[in-house]
C-alpha positions in Angstrom: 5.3 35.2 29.5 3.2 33.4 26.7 1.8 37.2 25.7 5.2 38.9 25.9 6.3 35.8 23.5 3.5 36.5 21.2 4.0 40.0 21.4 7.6 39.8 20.4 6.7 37.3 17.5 4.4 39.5 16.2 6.7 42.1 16.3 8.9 40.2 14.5 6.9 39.5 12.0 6.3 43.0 10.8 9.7 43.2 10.2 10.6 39.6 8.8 8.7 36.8 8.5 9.1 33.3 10.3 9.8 29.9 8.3 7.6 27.5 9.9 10.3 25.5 12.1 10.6 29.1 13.6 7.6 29.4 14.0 7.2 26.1 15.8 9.7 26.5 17.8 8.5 30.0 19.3 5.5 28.0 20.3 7.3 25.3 21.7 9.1 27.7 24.1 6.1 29.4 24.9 4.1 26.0 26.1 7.0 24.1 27.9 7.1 27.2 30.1 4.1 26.8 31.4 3.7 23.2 34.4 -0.1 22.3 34.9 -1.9 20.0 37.1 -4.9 18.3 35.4 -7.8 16.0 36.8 -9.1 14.1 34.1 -10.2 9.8 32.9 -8.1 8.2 30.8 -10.0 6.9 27.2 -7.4 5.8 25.3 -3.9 3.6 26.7 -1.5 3.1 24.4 2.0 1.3 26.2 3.7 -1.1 23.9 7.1 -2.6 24.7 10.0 -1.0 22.8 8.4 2.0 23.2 10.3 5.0 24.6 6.8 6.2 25.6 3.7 5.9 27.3 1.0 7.1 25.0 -3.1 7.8 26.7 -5.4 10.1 26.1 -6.9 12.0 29.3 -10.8 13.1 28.8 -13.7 15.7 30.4 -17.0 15.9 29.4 -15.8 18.8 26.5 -12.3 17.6 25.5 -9.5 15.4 25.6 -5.9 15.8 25.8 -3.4 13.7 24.4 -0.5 12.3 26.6 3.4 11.2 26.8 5.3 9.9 29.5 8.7 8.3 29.2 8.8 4.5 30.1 11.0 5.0 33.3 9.1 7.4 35.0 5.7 5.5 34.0 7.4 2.4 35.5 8.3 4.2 38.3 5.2 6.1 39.2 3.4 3.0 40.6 0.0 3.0 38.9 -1.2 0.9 35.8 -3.4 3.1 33.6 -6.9 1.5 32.4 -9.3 3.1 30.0 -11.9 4.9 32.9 -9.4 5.6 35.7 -9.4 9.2 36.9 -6.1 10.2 37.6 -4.1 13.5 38.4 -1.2 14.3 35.9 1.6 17.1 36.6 3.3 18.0 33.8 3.3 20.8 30.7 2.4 21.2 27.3 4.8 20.7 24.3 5.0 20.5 20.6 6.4 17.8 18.2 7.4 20.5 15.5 7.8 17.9 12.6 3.9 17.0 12.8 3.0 20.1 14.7 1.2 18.5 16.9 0.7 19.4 20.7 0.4 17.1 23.7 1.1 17.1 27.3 4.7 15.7 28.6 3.8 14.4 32.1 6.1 13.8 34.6 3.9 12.3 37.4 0.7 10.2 37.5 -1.2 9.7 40.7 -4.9 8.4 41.1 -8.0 10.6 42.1 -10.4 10.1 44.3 -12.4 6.7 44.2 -9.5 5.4 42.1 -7.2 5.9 45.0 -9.8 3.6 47.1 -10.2 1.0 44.3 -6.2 0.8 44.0 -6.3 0.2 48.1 -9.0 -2.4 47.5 -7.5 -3.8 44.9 -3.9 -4.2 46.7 -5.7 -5.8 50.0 -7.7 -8.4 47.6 -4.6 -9.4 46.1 -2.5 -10.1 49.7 -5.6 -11.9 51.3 -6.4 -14.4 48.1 -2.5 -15.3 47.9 -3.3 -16.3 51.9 -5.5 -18.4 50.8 -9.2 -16.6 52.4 -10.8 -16.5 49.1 -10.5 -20.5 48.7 -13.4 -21.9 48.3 -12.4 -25.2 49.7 -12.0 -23.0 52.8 -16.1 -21.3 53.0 -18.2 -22.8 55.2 -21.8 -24.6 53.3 -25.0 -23.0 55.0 -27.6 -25.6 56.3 -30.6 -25.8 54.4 -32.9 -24.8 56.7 -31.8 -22.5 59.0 -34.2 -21.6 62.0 -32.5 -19.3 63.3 -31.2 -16.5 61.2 -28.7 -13.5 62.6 -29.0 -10.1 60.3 -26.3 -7.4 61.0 -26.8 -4.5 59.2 -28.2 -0.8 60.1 -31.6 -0.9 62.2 -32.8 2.4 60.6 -31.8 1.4 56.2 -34.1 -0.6 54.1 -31.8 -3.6 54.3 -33.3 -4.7 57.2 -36.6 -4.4 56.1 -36.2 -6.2 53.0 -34.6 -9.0 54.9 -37.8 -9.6 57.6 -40.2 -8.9 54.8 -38.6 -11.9 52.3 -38.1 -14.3 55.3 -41.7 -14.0 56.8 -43.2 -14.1 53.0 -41.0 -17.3 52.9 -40.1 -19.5 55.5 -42.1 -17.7 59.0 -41.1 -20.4 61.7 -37.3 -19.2 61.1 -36.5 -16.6 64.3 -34.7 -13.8 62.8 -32.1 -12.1 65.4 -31.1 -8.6 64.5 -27.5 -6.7 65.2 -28.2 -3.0 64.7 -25.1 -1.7 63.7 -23.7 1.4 61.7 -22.5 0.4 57.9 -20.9 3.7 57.0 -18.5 5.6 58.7 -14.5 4.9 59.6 -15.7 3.0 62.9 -18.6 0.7 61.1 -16.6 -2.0 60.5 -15.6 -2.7 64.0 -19.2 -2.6 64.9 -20.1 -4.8 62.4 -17.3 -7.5 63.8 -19.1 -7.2 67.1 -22.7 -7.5 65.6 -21.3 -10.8 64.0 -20.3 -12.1 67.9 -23.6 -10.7 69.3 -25.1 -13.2 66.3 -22.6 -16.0 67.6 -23.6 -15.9 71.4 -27.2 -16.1 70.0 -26.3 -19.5 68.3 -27.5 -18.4 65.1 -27.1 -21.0 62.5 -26.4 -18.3 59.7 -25.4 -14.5 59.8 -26.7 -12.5 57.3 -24.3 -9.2 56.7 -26.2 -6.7 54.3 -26.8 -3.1 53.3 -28.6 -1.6 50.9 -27.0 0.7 47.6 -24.7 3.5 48.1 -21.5 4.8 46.3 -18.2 3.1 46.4 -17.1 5.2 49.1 -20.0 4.6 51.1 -18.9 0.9 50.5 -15.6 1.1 51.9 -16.6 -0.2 55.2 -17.2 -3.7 53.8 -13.8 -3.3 53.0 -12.0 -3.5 56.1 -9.2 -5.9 56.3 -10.0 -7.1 60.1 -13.5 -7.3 59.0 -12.4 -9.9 56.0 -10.8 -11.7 58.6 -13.4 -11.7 61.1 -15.5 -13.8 58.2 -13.3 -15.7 58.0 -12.4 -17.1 61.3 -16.4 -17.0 62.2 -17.6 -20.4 62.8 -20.9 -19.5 61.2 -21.4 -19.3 57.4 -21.8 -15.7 56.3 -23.8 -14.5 54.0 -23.0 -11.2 52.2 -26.0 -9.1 50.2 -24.8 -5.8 49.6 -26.9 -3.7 47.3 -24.0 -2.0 44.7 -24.4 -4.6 42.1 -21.1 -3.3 39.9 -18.9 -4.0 42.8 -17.8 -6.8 44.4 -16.3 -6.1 48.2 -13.6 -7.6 50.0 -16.6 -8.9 52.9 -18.5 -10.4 49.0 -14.7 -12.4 48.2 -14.2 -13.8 51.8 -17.6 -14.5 52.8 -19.2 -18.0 52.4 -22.0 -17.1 50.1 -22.7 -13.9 48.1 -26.0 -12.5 47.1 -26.5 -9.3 45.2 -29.2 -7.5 47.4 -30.1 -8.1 50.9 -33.7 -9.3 49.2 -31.4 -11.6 47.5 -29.4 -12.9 50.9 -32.7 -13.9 52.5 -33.8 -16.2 49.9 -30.5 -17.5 50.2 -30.9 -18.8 53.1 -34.9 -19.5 53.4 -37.2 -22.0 51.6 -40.7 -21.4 50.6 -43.0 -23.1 52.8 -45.0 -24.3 50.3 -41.9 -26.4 48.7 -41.0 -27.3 52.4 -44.7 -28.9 52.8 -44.4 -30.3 49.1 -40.9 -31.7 50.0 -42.0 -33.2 53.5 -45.2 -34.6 51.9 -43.0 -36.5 49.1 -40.7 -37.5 52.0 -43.7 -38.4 54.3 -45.4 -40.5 50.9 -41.8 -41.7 50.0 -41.2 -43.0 54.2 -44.8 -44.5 53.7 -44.2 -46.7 50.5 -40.6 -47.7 52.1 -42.5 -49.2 55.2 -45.1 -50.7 53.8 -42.7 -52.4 51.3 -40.7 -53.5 54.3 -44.0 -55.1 56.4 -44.8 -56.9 53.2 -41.6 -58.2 53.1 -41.4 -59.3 56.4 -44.6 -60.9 56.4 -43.2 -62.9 53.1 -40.3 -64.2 55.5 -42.5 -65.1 58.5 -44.7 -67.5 56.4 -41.6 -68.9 55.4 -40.5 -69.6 58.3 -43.8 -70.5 59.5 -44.3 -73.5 56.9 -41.0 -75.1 57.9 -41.5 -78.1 59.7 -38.8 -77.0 62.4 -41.8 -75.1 63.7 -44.7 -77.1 63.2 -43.3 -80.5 65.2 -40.0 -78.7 67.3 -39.7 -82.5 68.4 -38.6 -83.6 65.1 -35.3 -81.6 65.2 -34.0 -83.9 68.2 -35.7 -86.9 66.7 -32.2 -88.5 65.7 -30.3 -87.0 68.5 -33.1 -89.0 71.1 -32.6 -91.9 69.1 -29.0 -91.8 69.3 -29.0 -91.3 73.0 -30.9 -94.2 73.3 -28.5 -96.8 71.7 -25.7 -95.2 73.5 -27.4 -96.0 76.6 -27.8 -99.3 75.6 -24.2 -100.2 74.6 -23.1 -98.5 77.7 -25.5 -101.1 80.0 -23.9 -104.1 78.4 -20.0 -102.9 78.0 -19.5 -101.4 81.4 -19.8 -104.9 83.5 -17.6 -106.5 80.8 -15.5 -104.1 81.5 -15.3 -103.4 85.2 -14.9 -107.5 85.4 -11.7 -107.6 83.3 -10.3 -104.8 85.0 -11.1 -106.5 88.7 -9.2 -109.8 87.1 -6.0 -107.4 85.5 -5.6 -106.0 89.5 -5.5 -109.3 90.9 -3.0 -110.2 89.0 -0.9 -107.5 89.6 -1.6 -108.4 93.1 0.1 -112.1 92.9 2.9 -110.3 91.0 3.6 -107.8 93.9 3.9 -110.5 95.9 7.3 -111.8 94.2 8.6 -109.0 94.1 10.4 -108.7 98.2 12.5 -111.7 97.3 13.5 -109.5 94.1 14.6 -106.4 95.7 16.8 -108.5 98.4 18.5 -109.8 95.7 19.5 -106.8 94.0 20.3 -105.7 97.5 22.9 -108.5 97.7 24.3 -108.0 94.1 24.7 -104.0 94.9 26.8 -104.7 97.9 29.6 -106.9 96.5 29.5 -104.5 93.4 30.6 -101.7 96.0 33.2 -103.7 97.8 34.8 -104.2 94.4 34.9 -100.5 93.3 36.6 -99.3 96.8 39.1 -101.6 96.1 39.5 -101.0 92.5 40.1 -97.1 93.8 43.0 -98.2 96.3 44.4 -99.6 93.3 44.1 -96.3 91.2 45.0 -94.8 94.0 48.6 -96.4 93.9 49.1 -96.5 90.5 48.9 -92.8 90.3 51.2 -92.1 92.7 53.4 -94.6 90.8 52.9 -92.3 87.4 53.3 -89.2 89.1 57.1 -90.1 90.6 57.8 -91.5 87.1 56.9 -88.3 85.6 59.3 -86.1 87.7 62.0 -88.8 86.8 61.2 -88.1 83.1 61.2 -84.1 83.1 64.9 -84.5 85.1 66.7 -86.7 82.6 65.0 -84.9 79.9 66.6 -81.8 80.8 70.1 -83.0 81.7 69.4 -84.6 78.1 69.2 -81.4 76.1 71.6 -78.6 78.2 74.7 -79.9 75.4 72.4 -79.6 72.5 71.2 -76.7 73.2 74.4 -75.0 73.7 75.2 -76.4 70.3 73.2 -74.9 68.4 72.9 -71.6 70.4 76.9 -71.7 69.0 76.4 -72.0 65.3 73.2 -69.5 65.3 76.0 -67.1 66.5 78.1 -68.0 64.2 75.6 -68.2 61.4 74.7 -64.3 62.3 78.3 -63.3 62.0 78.3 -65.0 58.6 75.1 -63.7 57.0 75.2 -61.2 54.4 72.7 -58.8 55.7 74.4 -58.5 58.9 77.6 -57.6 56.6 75.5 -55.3 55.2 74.1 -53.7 58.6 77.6 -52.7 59.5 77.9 -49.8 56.6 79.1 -52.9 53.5 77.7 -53.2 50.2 77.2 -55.7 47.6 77.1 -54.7 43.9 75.5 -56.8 40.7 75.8 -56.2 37.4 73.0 -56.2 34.8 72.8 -60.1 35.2 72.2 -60.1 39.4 75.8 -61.3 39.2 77.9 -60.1 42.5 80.7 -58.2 41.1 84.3 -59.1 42.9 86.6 -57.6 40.7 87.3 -53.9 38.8 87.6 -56.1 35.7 84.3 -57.1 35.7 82.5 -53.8 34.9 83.4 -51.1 32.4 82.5 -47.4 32.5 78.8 -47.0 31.6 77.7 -50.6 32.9 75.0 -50.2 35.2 74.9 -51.6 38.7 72.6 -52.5 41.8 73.9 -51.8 45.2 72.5 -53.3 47.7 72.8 -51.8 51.2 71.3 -52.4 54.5 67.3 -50.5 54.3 67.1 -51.4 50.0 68.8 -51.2 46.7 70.4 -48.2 45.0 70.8 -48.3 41.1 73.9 -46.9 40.0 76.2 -45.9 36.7 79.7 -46.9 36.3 81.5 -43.8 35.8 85.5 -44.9 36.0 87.3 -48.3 36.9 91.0 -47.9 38.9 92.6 -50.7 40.3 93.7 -50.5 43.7 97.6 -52.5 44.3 97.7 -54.3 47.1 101.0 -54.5 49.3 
């Protein structure tokens, strides 16, 4: 199509010639005709806001092809460009005919390759730091010296080799346990999650996950989302030492210490043993000066103790208590006969006092007898008088009652009667009493005029009224 355009354009121009905006346009028809698929790295981003575009530049290693998008579908497409990315762009070529310049109008933008994985990567990372697995508050501190060290990594790579070689060149009494497991492939990550239990039945103190270099692909293993979460949930601290220095995995984030190498892992975790003899020898020194400081200190106190004279004559701390006992004793000796004598003369006396005491009681006897004859009679009398009160009662209530039957009828009478007579009562049987302005009643027609106002009062309230006409009513 784009020869048969040319064709007809030069055609064209042997008979007339083009103005330039022709021109253009001809070749603006011819390129938008044409939809393309290109693989490329983006060099140059350019999204601003208020922009109806995306502006980036797409690269190889022998050109580079400028690009537009329009905002909505660049929002839409799902992927954030950054300068290095390799991306695959559908769209077609077209030409701004006021600079004459071409570019490439794409209308989808999708990510190649290791970008795809990194964008995967990068998603996963993002959901299990928001949960809170990156924390460091979370990762587990590895014990200084670890005897027993669990390495899971492939039995065949160089990992493993550099691990042994660094820990034996470094701390020897530590018993290294190895997990030979796969690192690459879609099933190494489960493998290593059961390398890491094999290390946990072992009762390692420390697991050592490592690898050696490789691409990011070959990386993806340490990837794995169950593996992250196996770290993390692991008891034991892990150690990560994966040999691709520009990256940083998702095992690297979770786990509880990162190294950059597997070389790098094991001195993580070991101590030379010639700073572990220097460090026990200061310790043994330091333990050494601490005792002897305390013996001398000691002694100090026990020659203290020793010149005290509690302990050179014990007798002369119950000196004053013996001396003490012995007056006590000697009081005692002369006040207890004094004593036991006065007491023996108090209880004879008592004695002669006893004695009386017969003639006493029959007295009271006596007295308590005549005072008894007197009460039962003195309750015969009671006896009578109540009976007396009681009839004289009765008699009381009787007359009382005859008293009040005329009285009572009396006024039963004039309540009656003052019923009949009381206004509201009047009122009660449908009448009505009208006041003028003043509260007085008013009796007569004469009394009011038309417009006076009026109060009627009625049997439940009071009803305000306007005097509208006044007739007088003749009576026969």
């Amino acid at each position: 199509m784009l020869a048969s355009q040319v064709n007809s354009a030069e055609a064209e121009d042997e008979k007339k010639p083009l103005s330039v905006t022709q021109a253009l346009d001809v070749a603006k028809g011819a390129l938008e005709g044409c939809k393309l698929r290109v693989l490329g790295e983006v060099s140059e981003v350019n999204v601003k806001s208020g922009y109806a575009n995306a502006y980036f530049t797409l690269k190889d290693e022998n050109g580079t092809l400028p690009c537009q998008m329009w905002r909505d579908r660049y929002a839409k497409c799902g992927v954030k460009l950054e300068v290095g990315m390799v991306v695959e762009l559908v769209g077609r070529f077209s030409l701004y005919p006021k600079k004459g310049r071409m570019h490439f109008q794409v209308f989808a933008v999708s990510l190649a390759g290791e970008g795809v994985l990194r964008q995967q990567v990068a998603q996963l990372a993002a959901k299990l730091e928001a949960e809170g697995l990156m924390d460091p508050r979370r990762k587990v501190p590895v014990p200084p010296y670890p005897m027993k060290i669990g390495v899971v990594t492939s039995p065949r790579g160089d990992a493993i080799h550099d691990v042994l070689r660094t820990t034996r060149r470094r701390f020897p009494l530590a018993h290294v346990y190895v997990a030979g497991v796969p690192v690459e492939g879609a099933a190494a990550p489960q493998h290593m999650i059961e390398g890491m239990r094999a290390c946990y039945r072992a009762r390692v103190e420390v697991i050592l996950l490592v690898r050696g270099g490789g691409s990011y692909e070959d990386l993806m293993p340490f990837n794995d989302e169950n593996l992250a979460r196996a770290i993390v949930k692991c008891p034991i601290p892990v150690v990560t030492g994966i040999g691709h220095e520009p990256d940083t995995t998702i095992a690297d984030l979770v786990g509880d210490l990162r190294a950059s190498t597997p070389t790098g892992a094991a001195e993580a975790v070991t101590v030379p043993t010639l700073q572990l003899l220097e460090y026990v020898r200061n310790q043994g020194e330091a333990m050494a000066r601490r005792q002897e400081q305390l013996l001398q200190n000691a002694a100090l106190r026990l020659e203290r103790y020793a010149s005290r004279p509690v302990f050179k004559d014990p007798r002369s701390m119950f000196a004053n208590d013996l001396i003490s006992l012995d007056m006590y004793h000697d009081r005692l000796g002369r006040a207890l006969p004094a004593s036991i004598q006065r007491d023996r003369a108090r209880l004879s006396a008592y004695a002669a006092r006893l004695a009386v005491r017969p003639a006493i009681l029959q007295n009271a006897a006596t007295r308590l007898a005549a005072s008894e004859s007197r009460f039962r009679a003195s309750a015969t009398l009671l006896e009578r008088d109540a009976l007396r009160l009681s009839a004289q009662r009765d008699r009381l209530r009787e007359v009382s009652t005859k008293l009040l039957v005329g009285p009572s009828h009396q006024v039963a009478l004039r309540a009656g009667r003052l019923h009949d007579l009381s206004p509201l009562a009047i009122l009660s049987r449908g009448y009505a009493v009208a006041r003028d302005g003043n509260g007085a009643i008013v009796k007569h027609v004469s009394s009011v005029n038309p417009g006076d106002a009026l109060e009627v009062s009625v049997a439940d309230g009071v009803i305000s009224a306007t005097v509208d006409s006044v007739k007088n009513v003749e009576r026969g």
